[in-house]
N, C-alpha and C positions, 0 to 999 in steps of 0.2 A: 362270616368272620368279621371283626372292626375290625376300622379304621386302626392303620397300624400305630399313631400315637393316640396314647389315652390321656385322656383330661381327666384329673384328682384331684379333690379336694381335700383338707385336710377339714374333718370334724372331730373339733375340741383340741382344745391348747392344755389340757387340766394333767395330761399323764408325761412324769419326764422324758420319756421315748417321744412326745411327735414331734420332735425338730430333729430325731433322729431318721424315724419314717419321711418326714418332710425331704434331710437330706439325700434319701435313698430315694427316693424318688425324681430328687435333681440328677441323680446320677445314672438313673437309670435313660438310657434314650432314647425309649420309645415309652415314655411318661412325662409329664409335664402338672406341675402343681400350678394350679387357677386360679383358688381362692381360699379362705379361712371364713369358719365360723365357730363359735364358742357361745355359751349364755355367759360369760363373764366379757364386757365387752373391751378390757383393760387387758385379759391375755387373747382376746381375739385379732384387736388392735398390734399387741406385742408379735407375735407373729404374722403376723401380715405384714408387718415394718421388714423384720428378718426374712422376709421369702417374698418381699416385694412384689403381693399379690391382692387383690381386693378381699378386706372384710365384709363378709356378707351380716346382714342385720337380725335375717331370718333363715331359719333352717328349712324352712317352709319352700321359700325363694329358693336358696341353694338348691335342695332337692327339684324343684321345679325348671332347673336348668337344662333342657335335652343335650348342651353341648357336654356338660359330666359325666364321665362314664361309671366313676367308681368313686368311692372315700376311704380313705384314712379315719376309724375311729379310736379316737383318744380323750373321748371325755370319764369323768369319774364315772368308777366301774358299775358307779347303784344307777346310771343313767343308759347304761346300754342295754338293757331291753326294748325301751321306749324309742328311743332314736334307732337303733335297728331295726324296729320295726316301720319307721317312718321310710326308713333308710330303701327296702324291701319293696315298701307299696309302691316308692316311685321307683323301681327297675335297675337301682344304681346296686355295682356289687362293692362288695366289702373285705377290708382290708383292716382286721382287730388286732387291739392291743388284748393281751392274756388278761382279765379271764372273759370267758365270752359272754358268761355273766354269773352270779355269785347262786343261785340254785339252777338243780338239775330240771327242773320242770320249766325253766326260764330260758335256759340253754338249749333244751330240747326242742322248745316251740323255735327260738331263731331258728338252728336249724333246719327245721324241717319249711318252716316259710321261704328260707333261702334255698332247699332244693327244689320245692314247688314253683319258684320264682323263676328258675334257671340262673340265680344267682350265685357269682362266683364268691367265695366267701374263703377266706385262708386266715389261722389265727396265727399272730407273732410265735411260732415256736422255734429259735434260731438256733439253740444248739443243739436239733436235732439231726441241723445239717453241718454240721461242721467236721473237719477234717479227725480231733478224738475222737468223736460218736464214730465214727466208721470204720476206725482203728478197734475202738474196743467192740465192735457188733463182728469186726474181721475174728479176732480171737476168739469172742465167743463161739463165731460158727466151727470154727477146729476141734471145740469141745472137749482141748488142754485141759482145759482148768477144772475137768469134770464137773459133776452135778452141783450147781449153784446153791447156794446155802444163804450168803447175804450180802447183798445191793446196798449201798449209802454213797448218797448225792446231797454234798453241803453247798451252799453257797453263801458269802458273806459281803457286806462295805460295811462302814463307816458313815452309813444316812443318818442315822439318827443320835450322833455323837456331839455333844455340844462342847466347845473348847474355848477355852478363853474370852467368856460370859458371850461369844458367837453363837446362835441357834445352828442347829444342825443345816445340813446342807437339804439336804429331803426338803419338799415343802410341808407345810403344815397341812395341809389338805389331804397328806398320803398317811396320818396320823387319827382321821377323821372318819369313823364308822360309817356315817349316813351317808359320805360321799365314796370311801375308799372300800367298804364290806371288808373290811378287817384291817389284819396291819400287815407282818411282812411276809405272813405264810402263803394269804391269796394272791398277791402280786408278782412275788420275788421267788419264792416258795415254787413258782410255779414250776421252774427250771426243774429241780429236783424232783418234783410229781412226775411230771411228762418222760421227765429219763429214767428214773427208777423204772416205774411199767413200760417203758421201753424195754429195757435190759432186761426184767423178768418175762416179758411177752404175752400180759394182760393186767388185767386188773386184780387190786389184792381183794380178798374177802370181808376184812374188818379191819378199821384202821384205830390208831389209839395216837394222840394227840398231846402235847404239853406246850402251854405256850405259856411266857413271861413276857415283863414288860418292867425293864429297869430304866425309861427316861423318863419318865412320869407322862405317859402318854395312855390313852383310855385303850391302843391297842397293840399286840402285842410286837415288841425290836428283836424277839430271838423266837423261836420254835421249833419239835422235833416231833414228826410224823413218822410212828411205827406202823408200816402196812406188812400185812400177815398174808400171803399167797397161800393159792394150793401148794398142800405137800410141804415141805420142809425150809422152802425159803422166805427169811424173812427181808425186808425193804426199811429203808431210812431212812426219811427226805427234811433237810434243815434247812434253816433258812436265819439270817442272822443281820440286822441293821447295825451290830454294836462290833464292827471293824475287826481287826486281825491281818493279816500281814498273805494269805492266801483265801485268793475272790472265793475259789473252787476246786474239791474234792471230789476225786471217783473213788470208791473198794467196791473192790469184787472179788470174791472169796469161792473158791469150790473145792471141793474133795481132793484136787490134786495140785492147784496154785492157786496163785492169786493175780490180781491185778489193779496198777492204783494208777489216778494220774492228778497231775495238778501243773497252771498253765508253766509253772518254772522249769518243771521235770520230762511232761510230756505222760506217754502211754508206756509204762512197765511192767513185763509181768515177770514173775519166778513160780515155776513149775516143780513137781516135786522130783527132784533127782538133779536138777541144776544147782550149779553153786552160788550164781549171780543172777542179777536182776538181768532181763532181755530187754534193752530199748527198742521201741515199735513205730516202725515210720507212719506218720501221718500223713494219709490222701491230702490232697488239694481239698476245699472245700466244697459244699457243694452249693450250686444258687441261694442267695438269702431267701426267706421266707414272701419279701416286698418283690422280686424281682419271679419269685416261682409265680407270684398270683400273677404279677401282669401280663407273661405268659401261656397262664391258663385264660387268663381273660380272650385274650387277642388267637387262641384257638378254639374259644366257646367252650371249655372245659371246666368243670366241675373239680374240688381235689378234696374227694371221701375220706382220703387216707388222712390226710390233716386234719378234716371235721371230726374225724372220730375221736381225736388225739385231744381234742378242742375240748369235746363233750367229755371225757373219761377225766380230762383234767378237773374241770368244772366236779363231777363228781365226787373224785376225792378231796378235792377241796372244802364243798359243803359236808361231806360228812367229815371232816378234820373239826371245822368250826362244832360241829354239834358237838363231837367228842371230846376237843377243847374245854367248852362249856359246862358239861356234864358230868367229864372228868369220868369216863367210861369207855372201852373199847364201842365204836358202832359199825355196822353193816352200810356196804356203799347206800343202799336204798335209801338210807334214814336221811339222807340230805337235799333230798326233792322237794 
């Protein structure tokens, strides 16, 4: 077992979550953030100022530090294969930003190096622990709502909204294909992937994809991902940079009720023979996603259930973009 506090580093400033990781990591205490590194040495420097920790120059060096145990990676998402795997050879486990990387055959090999490794690997998927997800996975196990029919998971901001000749708040790097592998479906999108086949309890069969792009950007501020399950249900996963007054949307729809939630209202369902809506108490949360890895870390623990979550995400992701593209329903495979 380690040493009970762990030394983190954060790699890459490039994703607007790692000063969010960073401060979950201060806050965690039995974790301590060390150092910063970046190939941009202007947000390496920036963060390093904010967490008043040494910028390292090379990632080479970083990794070569025995006192490191693990990283935060947060660099653009076309770079985390390559640093992953840097990441990997030298022993350090990992701690991702979504997605784990933008194909299926890219995501699969991290994976599997990171189990061959014995490294601990856990990808950002935060609202899977949260107190609605538990709420609405408690309903569904009662099996009210009878047989499921259709899943829709929205989530929206106002990133890419420019106002009063102000550029959008996003940086422009999350706009940028060769650094970001799309725009707001692969990042943000992600939420909505991960929960939908959560709530249906696998993966859909073929997914069919529409994506726009109203700020004049090379990729897409809005998208709508229809996944097609076994049997009769279908799934909805959107994802929206162009603002709206609600972050987030749950429906869930079966044979005999429904259920919706959004952060203002909470978890409601109405079943068939009730007159009103039933408000549904929300569990406590459960550990963040940063605070489960460290520890799994600090018991030598592996955490499959989240890898797989990781991988499936990745999957319908790449097959979104092909079907995006092509302007055709595809099969999860076509995105390897």
């Amino acid at each position: 077992m380690m040493s009970q506090n762990l030394n983190i580093a954060l790699v890459g400033a490039w994703h607007v979550h790692a000063n969010d990781y960073a401060r979950d990591c201060a806050n965690n205490p039995d974790a301590t953030l060390v150092a910063v590194w970046d190939d941009d040495a202007n947000r390496a420097a920036a963060a390093a100022e904010r967490w008043q920790v040494p910028a390292v120059g090379s990632l080479a060096d970083l990794l070569a530090d025995d006192s490191v145990d693990g990283v935060i990676i947060t660099t653009a998402t076309s770079q985390h294969p390559e640093v992953m795997a840097q990441v990997i050879a030298a022993g350090k486990h990992i701690f991702t930003e979504k997605v784990v990387a933008a194909t299926t055959g890219d995501a699969e090999a991290i994976t599997v190096a990171a189990d061959k490794a014995g490294i601990t690997l856990t990808v950002s998927l935060p609202r899977l622990y949260t107190g609605y997800t538990q709420a609405i996975d408690n309903v569904l196990a009662t099996g009210k709502l009878g047989e499921t029919s259709y899943i829709r998971v929205r989530v929206s901001h106002d990133g890419a909204i420019r106002r009063d000749g102000n550029p959008q708040w996003l940086p422009e790097t999350f706009f940028d294909r060769g650094q970001a592998m799309g725009g707001a479906m692969i990042d943000f999108g992600a939420h909505p992937y991960y929960l939908v086949n959560h709530f249906a309890g696998g993966l859909p069969e073929t997914i069919s994809a529409n994506y726009l792009s109203t700020s004049g950007h090379e990729v897409e501020d809005q998208a709508l991902v229809v996944c097609n399950y076994p049997g009769r249900l279908t799934g909805v996963a959107e994802a929206s940079f162009l603002g709206g007054q609600i972050g987030m949307m749950i429906e869930i729809h079966g044979a005999n009720g429904s259920l919706l939630f959004d952060f203002d209202h909470g978890v409601r369902t109405k079943v068939r023979g009730e007159s009103d809506w039933l408000q549904r108490e929300l569990p406590a949360d459960l550990p963040t996603p940063f605070d489960r890895w460290v520890t799994r870390i600090q018991n030598g623990e592996q955490d499959p259930d989240n890898v797989a979550m990781g991988l499936d995400l990745t999957r319908m992701a790449a097959a979104a973009e092909v079907s995006a593209a092509q302007r055709r329903p595809v099969s999860l495979n076509e995105g390897h």
